[in-house]
N, C-alpha and C positions, 0 to 999 in steps of 0.2 A: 190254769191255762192262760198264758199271755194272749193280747190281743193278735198279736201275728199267727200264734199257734188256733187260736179260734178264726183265722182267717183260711190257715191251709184249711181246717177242717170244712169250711163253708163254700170252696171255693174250687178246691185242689185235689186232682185224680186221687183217691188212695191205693198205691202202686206199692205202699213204702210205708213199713212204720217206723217212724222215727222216734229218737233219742229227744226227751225233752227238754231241746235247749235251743235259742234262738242266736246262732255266731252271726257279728256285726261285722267282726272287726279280724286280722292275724298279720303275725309277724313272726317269723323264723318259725319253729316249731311251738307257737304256742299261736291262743287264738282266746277272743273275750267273746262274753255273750253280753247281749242287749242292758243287762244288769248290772254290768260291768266285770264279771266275776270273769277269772284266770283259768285258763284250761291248757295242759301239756295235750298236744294233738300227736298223737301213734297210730293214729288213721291216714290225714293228710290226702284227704279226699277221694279215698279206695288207692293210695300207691300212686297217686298222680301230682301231688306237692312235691316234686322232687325236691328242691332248693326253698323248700319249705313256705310260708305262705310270704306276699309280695315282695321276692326280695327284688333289691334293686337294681339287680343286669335285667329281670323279667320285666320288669316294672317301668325301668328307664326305655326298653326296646318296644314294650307298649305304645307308651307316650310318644313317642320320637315317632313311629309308626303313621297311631293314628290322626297324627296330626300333618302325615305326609299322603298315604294312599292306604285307603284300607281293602278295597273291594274291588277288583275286576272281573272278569271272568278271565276263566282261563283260555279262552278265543285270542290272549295277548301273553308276550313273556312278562314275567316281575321279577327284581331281586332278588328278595327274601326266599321268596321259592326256588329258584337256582341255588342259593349261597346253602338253603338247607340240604334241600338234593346231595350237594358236592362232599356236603363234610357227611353226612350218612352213611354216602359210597366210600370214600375216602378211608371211614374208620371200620366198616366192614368186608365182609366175605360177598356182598351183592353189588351189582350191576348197575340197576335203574332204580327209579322209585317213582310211585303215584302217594298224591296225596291226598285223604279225606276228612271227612271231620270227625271223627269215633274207632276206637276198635272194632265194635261190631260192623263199623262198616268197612273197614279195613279186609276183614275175614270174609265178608262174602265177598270184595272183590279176590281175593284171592282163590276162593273158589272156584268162582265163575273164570279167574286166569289158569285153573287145573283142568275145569271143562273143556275151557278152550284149548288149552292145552291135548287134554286126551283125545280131542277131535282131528287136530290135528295129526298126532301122533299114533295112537293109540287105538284107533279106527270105531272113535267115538264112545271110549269110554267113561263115567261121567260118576261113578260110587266113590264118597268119598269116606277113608275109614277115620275114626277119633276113636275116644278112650271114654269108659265110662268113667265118672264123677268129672268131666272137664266141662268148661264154659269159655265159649267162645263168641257168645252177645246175645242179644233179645231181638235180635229180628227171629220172620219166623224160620228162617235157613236156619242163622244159627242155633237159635233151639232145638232144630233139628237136627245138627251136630255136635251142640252138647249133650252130654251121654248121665241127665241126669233127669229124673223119669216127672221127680215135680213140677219144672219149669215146663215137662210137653206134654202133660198130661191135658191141661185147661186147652188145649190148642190143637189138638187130635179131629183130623188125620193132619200129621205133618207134611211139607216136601216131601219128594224122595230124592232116593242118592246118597243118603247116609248112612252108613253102620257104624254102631258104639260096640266096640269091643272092651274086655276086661281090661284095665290100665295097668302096666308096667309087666307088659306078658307080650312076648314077641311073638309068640306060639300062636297067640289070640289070633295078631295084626295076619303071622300068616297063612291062618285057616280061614279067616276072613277075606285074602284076595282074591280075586277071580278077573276073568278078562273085561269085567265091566269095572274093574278101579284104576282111578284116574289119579290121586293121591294120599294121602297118611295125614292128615293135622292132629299134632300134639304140643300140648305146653310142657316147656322143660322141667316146668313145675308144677303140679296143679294148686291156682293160687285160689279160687271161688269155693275148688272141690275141696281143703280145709287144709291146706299150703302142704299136701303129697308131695313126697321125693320119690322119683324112678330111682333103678340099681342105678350102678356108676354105668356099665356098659348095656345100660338098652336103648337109648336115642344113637350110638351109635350101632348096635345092629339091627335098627329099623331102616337106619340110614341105607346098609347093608343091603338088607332085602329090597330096598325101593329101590339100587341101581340095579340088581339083580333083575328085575322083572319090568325095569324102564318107566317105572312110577316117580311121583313127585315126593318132596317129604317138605310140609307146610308145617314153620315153627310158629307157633302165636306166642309172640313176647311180648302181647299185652303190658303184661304186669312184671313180668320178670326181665324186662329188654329197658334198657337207659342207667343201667348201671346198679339195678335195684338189688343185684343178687351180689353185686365184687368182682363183678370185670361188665364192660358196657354192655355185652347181650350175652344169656347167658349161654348160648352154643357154643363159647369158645370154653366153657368149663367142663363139656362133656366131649371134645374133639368128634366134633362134627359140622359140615357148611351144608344150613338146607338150602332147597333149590326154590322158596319162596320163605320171608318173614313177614311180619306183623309186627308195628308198634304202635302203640299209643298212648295211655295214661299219662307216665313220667316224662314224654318225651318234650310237654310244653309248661311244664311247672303249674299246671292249671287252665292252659288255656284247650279247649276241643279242638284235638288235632289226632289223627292216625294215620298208618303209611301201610303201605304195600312194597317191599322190596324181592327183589325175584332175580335171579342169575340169568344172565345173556340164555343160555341155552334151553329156559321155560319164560322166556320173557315175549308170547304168541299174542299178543293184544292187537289190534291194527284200528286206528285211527277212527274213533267213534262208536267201539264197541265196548267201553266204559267210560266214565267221566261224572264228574261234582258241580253242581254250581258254588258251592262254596269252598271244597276242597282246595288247598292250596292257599288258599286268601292271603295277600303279603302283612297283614294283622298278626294272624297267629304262625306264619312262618317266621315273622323278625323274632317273637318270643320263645319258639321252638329253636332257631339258630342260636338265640342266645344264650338258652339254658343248656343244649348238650356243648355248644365251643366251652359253656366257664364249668364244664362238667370236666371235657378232657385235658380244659388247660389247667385246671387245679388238683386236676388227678385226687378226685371227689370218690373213685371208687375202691381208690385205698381207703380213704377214710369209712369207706361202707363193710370194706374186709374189715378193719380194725375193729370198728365198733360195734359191725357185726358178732366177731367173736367174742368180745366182751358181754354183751345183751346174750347172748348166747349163755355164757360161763353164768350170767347172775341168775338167769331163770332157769337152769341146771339147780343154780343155788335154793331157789322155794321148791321145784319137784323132788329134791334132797327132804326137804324139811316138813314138805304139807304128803299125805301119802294120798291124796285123794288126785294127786297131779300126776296120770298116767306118761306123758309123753313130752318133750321139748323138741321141736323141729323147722326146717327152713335151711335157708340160707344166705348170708348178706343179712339185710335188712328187712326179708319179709320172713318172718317170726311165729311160731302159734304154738301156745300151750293146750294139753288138752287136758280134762277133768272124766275122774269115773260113772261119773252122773252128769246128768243136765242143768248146770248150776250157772251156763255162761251168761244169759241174761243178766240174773241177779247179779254176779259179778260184775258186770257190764256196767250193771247201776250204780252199784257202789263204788265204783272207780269215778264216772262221772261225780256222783259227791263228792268225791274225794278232788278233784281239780282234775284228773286225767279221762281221755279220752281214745277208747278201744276199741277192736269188730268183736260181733260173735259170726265167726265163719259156717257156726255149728254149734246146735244146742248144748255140745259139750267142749265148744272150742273156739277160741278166745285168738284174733290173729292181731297181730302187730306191722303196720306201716307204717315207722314214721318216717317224716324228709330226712336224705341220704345226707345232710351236712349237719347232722346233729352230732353232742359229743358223751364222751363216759357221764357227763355229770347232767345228761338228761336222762340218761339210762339209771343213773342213781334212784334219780328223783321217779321215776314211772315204778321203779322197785321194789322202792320203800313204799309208795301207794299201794299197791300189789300186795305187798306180803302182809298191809294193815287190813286190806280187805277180807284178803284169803284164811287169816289170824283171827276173822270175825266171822268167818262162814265155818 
C-alpha cells in the first residue's frame, strides 16, 4: 500500500472501494499513476472525460477563467453562464436552463420542478414514477427514485412520492399512474443499472401516455446526454422531446457541473423557489461552454458513431471467441460486456495489470467509458489487453 493509499485509509470516509492505484497525472485517454506507470483509461471518470483528461480548449478556458472571475453568486449576471445557457437551448428541443453542480442535483431539481409542476397543474399531484434497476444520484430523494433496492435498503424509510416500476414495460408505467403522478423519470439507457437498452419504441410510448394523462416525462441524460451515445442527447435517437432533461457528467470534461433543462410549458419555477450557491459559477460554465462548442464544432459525435461501432464489432469479436461472454451491448461509447459467472472484478484486476483501465458495473459485468475523441487504434490496443486477460481466465 502507498503512502497516499494508507492516507485514504486513515483519513477518508470508506464510501468506495477503490482500484489500487494512485493517478497523478492524464492526457487524452490515457493517465499515469504516482509510479509513473501508463494506463489506457475506458472509465474517464464514470463518462465524464468527455475530451478525455486536460485537454486544451478545457484547460486553456480554465486558466483564462480563473484568472478572470471565478465566483459570484448568482444575485448577478455572468458570461460564461449565459454563453452556456444559449448554445444548450440552441442545440436542443428545451427552452430554459438552471445550473448546478452534480447530476444528483440536477434531478432533484427537476423533481421538485414536476411537484411544482403538478401543483400547479395537476391539483397537487406529486408521485413520481422510474424504473427499476435505474440511478438517478445519492441524495436521499434520489435513492428513493432509483429503483434499486441495495442503495435504499441502508436508508429505509425513504421519501415518499416515488414508485419503481419494471424497466422497459410501458404496461408497468401505466398501471402505476394514478391521479397522484405528477411525472415518469427514465434514462434512455440505464447506464449504473449495467448499460440496459429499452425496445426501440418504449420512450416513445411513455411519451404517449404522459401527454395522454397530462403528466410530465423527465429524461435523465446524466451519462448518456453530451454526445456519449452518437448524437448530443440521446432523445433525438428514440424520436421523442421530454418536457424536462438532465445533464451532467460529460457535459464539463471533468469539471462538477449539471443542468436542468425543461420546455416553456413545464418551465413553473418563480423566483426563489430553487437556486445554488455555487450552481452556475463562471469557472465551470467557461469549461462546460467550451467542451460542448468544440464537441459540435468538430462534430465529435460522429466520431463517437464511428468508433463506437467499431469497439462494438471488436467485442462481438472475443464474445465470438471466449464462450463464457454471454452479452455485447450499449450504444456509442458506453459499452459493457457481460460474463456467465462473477468473474468482473478479477477481470478488472487484470486489466489494471495489464495497463488498461475498466468498470465492473456488475459482478458479472464489465462497462466501458472512454473519452468520446478516442480512435480505432485505442480500441485495438484495450482488445488486445482484453482478450490477453480473458485468454488467462
Amino acid at each position: 500500500m502507498s503512502k497516499w493509499q494508507e492516507l485514504e485509509s486513515k483519513y477518508f470516509m470508506h464510501t468506495v472501494n477503490r482500484v489500487p492505484v494512485t493517478l497523478v497525472k492524464g492526457e487524452g485517454a490515457r493517465v499515469w499513476d504516482d509510479n509513473g506507470r501508463e494506463y489506457l483509461d475506458f472509465v474517464a471518470g464514470w463518462a465524464v472525460n468527455s475530451l478525455g483528461h486536460c485537454h486544451p480548449v478545457v484547460a486553456e478556458a480554465l486558466a483564462e477563467q480563473a484568472h478572470t472571475l471565478i465566483q459570484v453568486s448568482n444575485q448577478f449576471y455572468t458570461i460564461p453562464q449565459l454563453q452556456l445557457a444559449e448554445i444548450l437551448v440552441q442545440h436542443s428541443c428545451l427552452d430554459k436552463v438552471f445550473i448546478s453542480n452534480s447530476g444528483a442535483e440536477a434531478n432533484e431539481g427537476a423533481v421538485k420542478l414536476a411537484r411544482r409542476y403538478g401543483k400547479h397543474h395537476l391539483k397537487g399531484a406529486y408521485e413520481v414514477i422510474s424504473a427499476i434497476g435505474s440511478f438517478h444520484g445519492r441524495t436521499l430523494g434520489m435513492v428513493a427514485a432509483s429503483g434499486q433496492v441495495k442503495h435504499q435498503e441502508p436508508y429505509l424509510p425513504l421519501p415518499i412520492g416515488f414508485v419503481n416500476v419494471e424497466y422497459n414495460s410501458v404496461a408497468a408505467i401505466k398501471s402505476a399512474t394514478t391521479d397522484k403522478t405528477c411525472a415518469v423519470i427514465l434514462e434512455p439507457l440505464q447506464g449504473e443499472g449495467g448499460v440496459n437498452l429499452p425496445d426501440d419504441d418504449y420512450l416513445k410510448e411513455v411519451k404517449e401516455w404522459c401527454e395522454q394523462k397530462g403528466i410530465l416525462l423527465i429524461l435523465d441524460e446524466i451519462q448518456t446526454g453530451v454526445g456519449r451515445l452518437g448524437t448530443l442527447f440521446a432523445y433525438e435517437q428514440y424520436g421523442v422531446e421530454p418536457d424536462i432533461m438532465t445533464l451532467a457528467k460529460g457535459l464539463g470534461s471533468g469539471v462538477p457541473i449539471g443542468t436542468i433543462m425543461v420546455k416553456d410549458s413545464a418551465n413553473v419555477f418563480a423566483p426563489g423557489e430553487h437556486g445554488s450557491t455555487y450552481g452556475g459559477n463562471p469557472l465551470v460554465c467557461a469549461a462546460a461552454y467550451a467542451t460542448l462548442k468544440y464537441i459540435i464544432d468538430n462534430n465529435v459525435v460522429d466520431n463517437v458513431r464511428k468508433v463506437g461501432r467499431y469497439f462494438t464489432g471488436r467485442l462481438e469479436e472475443l464474445k465470438n471467441k471466449y464462450s463464457f461472454i454471454t452479452d455485447v451491448r450499449g450504444r456509442g461509447l458506453l459499452l459493457a460486456i457481460e460474463f456467465d459467472h462473477e468473474i468482473a472484478a478479477d477481470v478488472l484486476n487484470s486489466c489494471l495489470e495489464n495497463g488498461l483501465l475498466v468498470n465492473r458495473v456488475k459482478p458479472n459485468a464489465l462497462r466501458f467509458m472512454p473519452p468520446l475523441i478516442i480512435g480505432n487504434g485505442e480500441v485495438d490496443e484495450a482488445i488486445n489487453i482484453l482478450d490477453k486477460v480473458l485468454a488467462a481466465v
